[in-house]
N, C-alpha and C positions, 0 to 999 in steps of 0.2 A: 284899630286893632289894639287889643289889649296889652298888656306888657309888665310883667314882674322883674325886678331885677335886683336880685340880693350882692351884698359885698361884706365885708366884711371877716371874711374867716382864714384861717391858715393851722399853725401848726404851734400848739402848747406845751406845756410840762404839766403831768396832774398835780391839780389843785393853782390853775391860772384861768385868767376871766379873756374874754374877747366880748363884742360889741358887736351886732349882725344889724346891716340895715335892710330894710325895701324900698324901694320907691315903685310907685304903681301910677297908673291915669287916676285922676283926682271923681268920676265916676265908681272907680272899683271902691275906693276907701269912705267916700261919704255914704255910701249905699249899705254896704256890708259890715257884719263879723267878720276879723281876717284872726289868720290863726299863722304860727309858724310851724313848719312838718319838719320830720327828719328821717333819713335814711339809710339805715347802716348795711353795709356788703351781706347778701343775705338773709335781709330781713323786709318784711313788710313796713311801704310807709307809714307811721306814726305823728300822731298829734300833739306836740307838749305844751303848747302857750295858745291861747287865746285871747282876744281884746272885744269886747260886742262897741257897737256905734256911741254907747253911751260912756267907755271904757270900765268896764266891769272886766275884770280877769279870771282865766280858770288856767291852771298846771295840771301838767300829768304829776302822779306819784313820784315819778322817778325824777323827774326835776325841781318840783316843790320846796322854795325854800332858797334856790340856789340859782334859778332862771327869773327873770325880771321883764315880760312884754309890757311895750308901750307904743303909744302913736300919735303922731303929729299930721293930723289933716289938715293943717293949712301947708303942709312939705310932703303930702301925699306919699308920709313913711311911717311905717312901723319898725320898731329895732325891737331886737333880745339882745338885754345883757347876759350873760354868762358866768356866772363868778361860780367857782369850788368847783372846776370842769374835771370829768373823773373820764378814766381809757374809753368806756361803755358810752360816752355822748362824743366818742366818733361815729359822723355821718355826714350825708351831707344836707345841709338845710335849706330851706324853701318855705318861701310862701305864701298865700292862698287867701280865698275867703273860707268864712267857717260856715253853714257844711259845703263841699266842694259839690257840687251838681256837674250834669253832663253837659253846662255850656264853663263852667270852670275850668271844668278838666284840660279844657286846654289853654289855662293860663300859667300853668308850670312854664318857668324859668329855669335855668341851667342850676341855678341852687349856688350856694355855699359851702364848701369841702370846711369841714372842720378836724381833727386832727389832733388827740389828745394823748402824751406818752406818758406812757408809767417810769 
């Protein structure tokens, strides 16, 4: 059985960094794209980091610049760094491979609350 498991997150002051990890079965990460999501109260899941097999990276607009993924598949992890965290990347975060299919989908994890005050 699969198994994603983020840590990492709690509760900032805008413009502070945090450090998100995953650790997954060492199948998920050598196989895939894995990407980190986020979810904020109300809105639809979103995509903002991604890392492909060969670690090439891609950011959303809104994090560009200021979000940091990376991965260590010999510790079958990927972390986002955080730094210049603004009220609007509270959510809670998760994560995945990149594109999520319907045997993915159920590899969502309970995620990481992040938490960011003005």
């Amino acid at each position: 059985q699969v198994q994603l498991v983020e840590s990492g997150g709690g509760l900032v002051q805008d413009g502070g960094s945090l450090r998100l990890s995953c650790v997954g079965s060492g199948r998920i990460f050598r196989l895939n794209h894995m990407g980190w999501y986020r979810q904020a109260p109300g809105k639809q899941r979103e995509l903002v980091a991604e890392i492909t097999i060969g670690g090439f990276t891609n950011y959303a607009d809104s994090v560009k610049g200021r979000f940091t993924i990376s991965r260590d598949n010999g510790k079958n992890t990927i972390y986002l760094q955080m730094n210049s965290l603004k009220p609007e990347d509270t959510a809670v975060y998760c994560c995945n491979i990149v594109p999520v299919d319907l045997i993915a989908g159920g590899y969502w994890g309970q995620g990481s609350q992040v938490a960011v005050s003005s």
